[in-house]
Structures are given as C-alpha cells and as structure tokens.
ZAMARGU-4260 file (C-alpha; in steps of 0.2 Angstrom, whole numbers, plus 5000, padded with zeros to 4 digits):
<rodrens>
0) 5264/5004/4960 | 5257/5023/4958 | 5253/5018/4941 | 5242/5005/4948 | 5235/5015/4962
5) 5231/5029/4948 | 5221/5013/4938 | 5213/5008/4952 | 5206/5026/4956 | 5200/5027/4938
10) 5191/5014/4938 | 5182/5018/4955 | 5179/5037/4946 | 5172/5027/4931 | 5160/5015/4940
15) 5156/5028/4950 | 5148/5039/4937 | 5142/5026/4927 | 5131/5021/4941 | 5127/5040/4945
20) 5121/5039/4925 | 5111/5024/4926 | 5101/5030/4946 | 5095/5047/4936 | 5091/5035/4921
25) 5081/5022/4928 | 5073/5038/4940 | 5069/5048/4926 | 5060/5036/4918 | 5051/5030/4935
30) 5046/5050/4935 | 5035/5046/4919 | 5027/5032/4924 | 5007/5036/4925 | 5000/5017/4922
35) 5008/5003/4929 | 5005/5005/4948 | 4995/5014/4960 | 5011/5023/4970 | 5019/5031/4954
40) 5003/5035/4948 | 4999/5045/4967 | 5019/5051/4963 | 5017/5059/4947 | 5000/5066/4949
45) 4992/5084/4954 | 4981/5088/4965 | 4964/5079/4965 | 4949/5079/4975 | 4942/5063/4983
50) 4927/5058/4991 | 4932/5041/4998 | 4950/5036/4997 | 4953/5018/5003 | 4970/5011/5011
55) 4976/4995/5018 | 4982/4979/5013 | 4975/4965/5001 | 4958/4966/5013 | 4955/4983/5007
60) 4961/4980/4990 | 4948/4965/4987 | 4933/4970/5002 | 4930/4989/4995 | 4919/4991/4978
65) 4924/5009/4973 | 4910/5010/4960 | 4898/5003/4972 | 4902/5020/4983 | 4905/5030/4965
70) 4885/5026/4961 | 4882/5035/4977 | 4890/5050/4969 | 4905/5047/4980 | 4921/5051/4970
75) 4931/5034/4977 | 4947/5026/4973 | 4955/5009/4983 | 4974/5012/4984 | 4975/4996/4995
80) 4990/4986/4991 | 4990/4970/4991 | 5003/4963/5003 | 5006/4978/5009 | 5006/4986/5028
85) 5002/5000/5037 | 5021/5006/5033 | 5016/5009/5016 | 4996/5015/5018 | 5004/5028/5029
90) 5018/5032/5016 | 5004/5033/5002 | 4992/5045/5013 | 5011/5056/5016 | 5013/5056/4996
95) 4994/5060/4993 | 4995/5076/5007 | 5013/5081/4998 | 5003/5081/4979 | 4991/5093/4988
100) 4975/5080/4985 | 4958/5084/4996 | 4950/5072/5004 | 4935/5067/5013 | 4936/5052/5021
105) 4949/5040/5023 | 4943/5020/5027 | 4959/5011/5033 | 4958/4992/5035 | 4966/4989/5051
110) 4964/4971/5057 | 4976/4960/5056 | 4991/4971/5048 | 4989/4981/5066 | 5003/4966/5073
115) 5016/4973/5065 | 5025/4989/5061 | 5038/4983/5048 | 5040/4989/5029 | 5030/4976/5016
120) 5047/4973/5005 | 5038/4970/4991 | 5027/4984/4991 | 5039/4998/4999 | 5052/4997/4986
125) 5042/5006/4973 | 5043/5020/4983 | 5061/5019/4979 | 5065/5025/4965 | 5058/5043/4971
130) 5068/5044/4984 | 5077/5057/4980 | 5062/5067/4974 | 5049/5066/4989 | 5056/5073/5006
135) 5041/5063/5014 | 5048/5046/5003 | 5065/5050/5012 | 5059/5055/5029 | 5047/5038/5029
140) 5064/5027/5024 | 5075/5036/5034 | 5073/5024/5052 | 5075/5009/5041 | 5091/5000/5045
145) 5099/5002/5026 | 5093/5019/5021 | 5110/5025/5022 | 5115/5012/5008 | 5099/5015/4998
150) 5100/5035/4998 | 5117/5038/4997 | 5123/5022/4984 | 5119/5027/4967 | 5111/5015/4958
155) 5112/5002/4972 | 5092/5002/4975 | 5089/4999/4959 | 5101/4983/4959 | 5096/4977/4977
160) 5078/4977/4970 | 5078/4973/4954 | 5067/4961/4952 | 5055/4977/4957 | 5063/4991/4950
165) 5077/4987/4939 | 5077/4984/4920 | 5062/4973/4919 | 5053/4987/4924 | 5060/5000/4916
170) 5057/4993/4898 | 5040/4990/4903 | 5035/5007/4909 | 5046/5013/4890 | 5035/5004/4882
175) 5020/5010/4890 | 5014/4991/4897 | 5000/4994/4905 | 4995/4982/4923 | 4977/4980/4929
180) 4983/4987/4946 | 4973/5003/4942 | 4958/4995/4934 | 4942/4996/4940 | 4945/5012/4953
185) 4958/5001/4961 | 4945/4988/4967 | 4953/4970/4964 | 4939/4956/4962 | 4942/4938/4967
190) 4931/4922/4962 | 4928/4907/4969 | 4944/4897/4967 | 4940/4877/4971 | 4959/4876/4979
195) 4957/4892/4991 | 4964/4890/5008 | 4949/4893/5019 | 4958/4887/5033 | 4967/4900/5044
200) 4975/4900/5061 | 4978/4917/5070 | 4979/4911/5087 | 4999/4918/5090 | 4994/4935/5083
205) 4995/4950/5093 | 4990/4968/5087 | 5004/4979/5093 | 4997/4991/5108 | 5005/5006/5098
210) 5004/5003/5078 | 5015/5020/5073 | 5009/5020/5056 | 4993/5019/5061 | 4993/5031/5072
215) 5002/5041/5059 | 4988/5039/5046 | 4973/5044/5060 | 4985/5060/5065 | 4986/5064/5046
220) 4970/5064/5046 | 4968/5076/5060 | 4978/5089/5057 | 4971/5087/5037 | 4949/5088/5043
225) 4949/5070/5036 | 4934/5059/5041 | 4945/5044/5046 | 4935/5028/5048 | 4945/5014/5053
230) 4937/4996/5050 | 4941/4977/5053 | 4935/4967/5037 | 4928/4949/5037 | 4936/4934/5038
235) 4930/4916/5036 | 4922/4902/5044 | 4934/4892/5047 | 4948/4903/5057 | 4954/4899/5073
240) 4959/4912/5084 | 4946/4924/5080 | 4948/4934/5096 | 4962/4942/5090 | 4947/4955/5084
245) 4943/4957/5101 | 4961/4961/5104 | 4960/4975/5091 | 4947/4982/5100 | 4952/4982/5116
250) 4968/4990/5112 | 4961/5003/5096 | 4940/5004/5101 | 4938/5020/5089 | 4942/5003/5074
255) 4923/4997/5067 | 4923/4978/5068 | 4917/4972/5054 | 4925/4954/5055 | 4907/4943/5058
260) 4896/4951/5047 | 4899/4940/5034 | 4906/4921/5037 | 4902/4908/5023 | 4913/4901/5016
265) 4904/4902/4999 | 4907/4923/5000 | 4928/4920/5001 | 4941/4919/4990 | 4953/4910/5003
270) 4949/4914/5023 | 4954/4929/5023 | 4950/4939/5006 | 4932/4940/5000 | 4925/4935/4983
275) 4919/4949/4971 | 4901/4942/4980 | 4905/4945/4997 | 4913/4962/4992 | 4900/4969/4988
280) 4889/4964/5000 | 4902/4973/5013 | 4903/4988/5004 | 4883/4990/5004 | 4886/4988/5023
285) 4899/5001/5023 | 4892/5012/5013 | 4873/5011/5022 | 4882/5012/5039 | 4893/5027/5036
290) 4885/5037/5021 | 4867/5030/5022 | 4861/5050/5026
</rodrens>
C-alpha cells in the first residue's frame, strides 16, 4: 500500500512539473511573438507614440481607416478587435499605459458593446498567456470566476484554450506565420457580400447604466491627458430597434452618436459592419468633425 501511495505521489510530482515545463514553454514562445495579433504585438513592444489610437469591437475594426487619419499627419493605429468587448478594449488601453506608450486621443466605439460588461472569450484569452507577466493582465483577470484555476494551474490555460493558445498556435508563431490582423494599420476592410445579413433586431438591448470598462477606459484617459472621444458608429437601414442609440445617449451623453449618418444599405457589409466604402466616408466625417482645425 505505501509502495502504491509512493507511485501515486510520483506520478503527481511528475505531471506536475512536466506541466510546470510546458506553461513556461508555450509562455516563452508567446513572449516572442511580434506578428500574429495585435495584443502580443502591444505585449512585447516598447514605448511608442500615438496620435490616434482606435478601440472597440468589429465596428471600430472595420468603420476607422487609419491611413485616412495617417494622410492627416496623424500617427493612427485600429487595435479594435473583432468580437471583442469593452473588457478587452479596456485591458488593451491598461497594456498600452503599462508599455509606457503616449497618446493623444483615444476614439472608443461604444454603442452597442455598452449592454454588457462580460469578457469576449474569444478575444480575452490571448491575454492569457501573459498572465504571469503583466500585473495589469492579472489584476484585469482576477474578478473572473476561474482565475484561480487559470493563474494558479500550470499549463491549464493553455489546455482549457487550446483551440486559442495551445499548440496550433505555438508552431505557428515558431514558424514565424504571419495573419493580416496587423495589416493595413489595423483597419480591416469589408466588401459587399451578396449573402450579408442586413437584417438586424435590437429591440431587447439595453446599454448597462454603468459600463465598468468603459468607464475604466474614459478614467484612464483622465488620469493619462488623453483626449478621449467616445462614438456610436452606423448601423443599417434595415434595423429594428434603433432607439437603443437613444438609450446610449441618455444614459452616457458625453458618447458622439454617429449611428444615422450613414444608412444605405449599399455602404454595409452586413447591418451592422460597413463596407471599405462606407468606411471611409465615416472616417472623413470623424476626422472633419474632431481634427478638421
């Protein structure tokens, strides 16, 4: 029985640091990792100097032409993410203030991803990997009901996720495969697509009366001298429920509601992401409204 005991121990002590090995593995490698996404890429950077820096979900990630504001002589990048919330926009600004970065302006799409104050899965697992390495990363993660399991398991975030962050990954950031994710300053264009859903109902959406990560971002910028410029984007014809906008403003006035500015269909992707087209004509809105002088 004590010989079994003793095998059982052993075993434990071995997959115990075999996972111990693999966590600062699959971390190390994570810490090289300059080209495959724009979170790693904030991670393992030094300080830089922004202009314009651009947050939010898919809407900023496809409304905001960085080299439209660039050709202004505005230094610009779009770190929106698509399907990301304001969990991770807030993160992202934490990691860029942490890297020492200086910044101008911050524009935050804030619309829609205003009724929720939940984590994006998808999106907030690539902070993961750094938990360890980025107080901010473990302070951001630390109200989430399975941090304990995720900061304290070796290896397990990396199995839980792996579909994200496990070997997949891993072999493609060794062998240096790049993504488009940072092409074009960040700025993801979308065509006309003939199967778009341009059909949208909003009618049961709510904007929460006290979004904490956005009121986390607009206090970062605060206590940072950020110009922060909070804005609605567009959405198309065809939704129903429109006067959740009018919700948004009620309960957050200082947000620009840039929602009916443009409609037609012909300008979106799907009914609630803009073509390369209607872009454009947004961001030489933006751009005339806030940096016109």
């Amino acid at each position: 029985m004590k010989k079994f005991l003793l095998d059982i121990l052993g075993i434990f002590l071995l997959t115990v640091l075999i996972a111990v090995l693999l966590d600062g593995l699959y971390t190390y490698v994570f810490m090289q990792s300059k080209n495959r996404g724009k979170i790693e890429t904030v991670f393992n950077s030094t300080a830089k100097k922004y202009d314009v820096v651009i947050l939010g979900s898919s809407r900023a990630n496809n409304h905001f032409v960085s080299q439209m504001f660039e050709e202004k002589g505005l230094k610009t990048f779009n770190y929106g993410m698509s399907g990301g919330h304001l969990f991770e926009a807030s993160l992202m600004l934490k990691l860029m203030i942490e890297r020492k970065y200086e910044i101008k302006n911050i524009i935050l799409e804030a619309d829609l991803n205003l009724s929720n104050d939940q984590e994006s899965e998808g999106v907030a697992t690539k902070f993961l990997p750094y938990i360890h390495c980025s107080k901010v990363i473990k302070d951001h993660f630390a109200t989430e009901e399975n941090f304990n399991e995720l900061y304290y398991i070796p290896f397990y975030r990396y199995v839980k996720f792996d579909s994200k962050i496990g070997f997949r990954e891993v072999y493609k950031i060794e062998v240096n495969e790049k993504t488009n994710a940072l092409d074009n300053l960040g700025y993801y264009p979308l065509d006309k697509h003939k199967n778009g859903n341009m059909k949208n109902n909003i009618v049961n959406l709510n904007p929460l009366p006290h979004n904490k990560y956005y009121e986390e971002i607009k206090n970062i910028c605060k206590k940072n001298n950020i110009n922060f410029i909070a804005v609605m984007t567009p959405m198309c014809e065809n939704v129903v429920g429109m006067n959740y906008f009018d919700k948004v403003k009620k309960a957050y006035p200082e947000i620009h509601n840039y929602e009916n500015i443009i409609v037609e269909n012909k300008y979106f992707s799907s009914c609630g992401h803009m073509t390369n087209a209607g872009a454009r004509l947004f961001t030489a809105r933006i751009i005339k409204d806030f940096f016109g002088k």
